[in-house]
N, C-alpha and C positions, 0 to 999 in steps of 0.2 A: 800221556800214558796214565793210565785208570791202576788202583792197588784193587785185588779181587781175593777175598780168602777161602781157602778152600777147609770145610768142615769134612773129616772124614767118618765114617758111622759103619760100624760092621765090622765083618772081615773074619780070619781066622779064630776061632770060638776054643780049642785044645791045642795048638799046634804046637808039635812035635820041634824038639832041638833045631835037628835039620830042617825042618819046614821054617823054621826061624832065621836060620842065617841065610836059606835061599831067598825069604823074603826080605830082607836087611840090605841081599847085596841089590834086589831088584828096586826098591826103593832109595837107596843109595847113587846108582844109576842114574836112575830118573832127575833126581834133584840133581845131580851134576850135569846133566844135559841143560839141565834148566837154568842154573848157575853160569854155563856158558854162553847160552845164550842171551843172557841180561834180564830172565825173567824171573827166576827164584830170588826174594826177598828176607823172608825168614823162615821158619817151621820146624814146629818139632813135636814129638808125641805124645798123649797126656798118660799119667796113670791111671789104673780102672776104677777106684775108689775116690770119694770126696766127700763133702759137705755139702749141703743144700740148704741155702737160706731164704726165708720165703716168709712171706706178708706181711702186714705194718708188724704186727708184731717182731721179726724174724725170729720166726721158731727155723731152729738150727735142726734141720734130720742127718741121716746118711745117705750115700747117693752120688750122683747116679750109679744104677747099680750094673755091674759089669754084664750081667747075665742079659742085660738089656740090648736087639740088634741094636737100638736108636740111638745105643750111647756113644758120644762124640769118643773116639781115641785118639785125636790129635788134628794137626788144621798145617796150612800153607799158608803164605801168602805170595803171589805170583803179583808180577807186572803185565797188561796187558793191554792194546787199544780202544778194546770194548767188548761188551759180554761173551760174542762169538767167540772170540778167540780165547776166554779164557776159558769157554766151555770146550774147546778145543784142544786146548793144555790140559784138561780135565780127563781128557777121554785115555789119552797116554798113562795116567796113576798106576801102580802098579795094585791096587787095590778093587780091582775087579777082577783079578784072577783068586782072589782070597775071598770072593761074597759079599765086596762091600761095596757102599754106595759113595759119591761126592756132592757134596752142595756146596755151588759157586754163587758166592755172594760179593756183591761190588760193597768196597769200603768207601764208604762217605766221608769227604775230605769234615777237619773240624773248620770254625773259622783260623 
């Protein structure tokens, strides 16, 4: 069995209280379904601010910036037998009813 992480990008841009705890329980859900069946591994949400360090120098800016669709808000990583299916596990997210996207990316074992 393959580890695959799931990068999350988008999704609710203002949302409301209620718009928050609906999405909380839907995403909660999900990872429990996923949890029983032996495929949720770890994950959890980023905040929308950071630091960004970049080139030989590393000049240190601010960033990614929340207002960004592209900005990563948090990641998975799921167990699966190969990319089908974690694009499969993928399609279930509860993050395409909020506008946002999944990128499944296979983790490369280290030695």
């Amino acid at each position: 069995m393959k580890e695959f992480m799931f990068l999350f990008r988008g999704g609710m841009s203002t949302p409301s209280p209620e718009e928050i705890q609906r999405s909380m329980q839907r995403w909660g859900a999900w990872i429990q379904d996923l949890s029983k069946a032996g495929k949720f591994k770890s994950g959890l949400p980023l905040e929308r601010g950071g630091k960004v360090v970049a080139g030989q120098n590393k000049l240190v800016t601010d960033g990614p910036f929340s207002e960004s669709k592209e900005g990563v808000g948090g990641y998975l990583i799921v167990a699966a037998n190969n990319m089908t299916e974690a694009v499969e596990i993928a399609k279930g997210c509860p993050i395409f009813a909020e506008g946002g996207v999944v990128e499944v990316r296979t983790i490369l074992p280290m030695m």
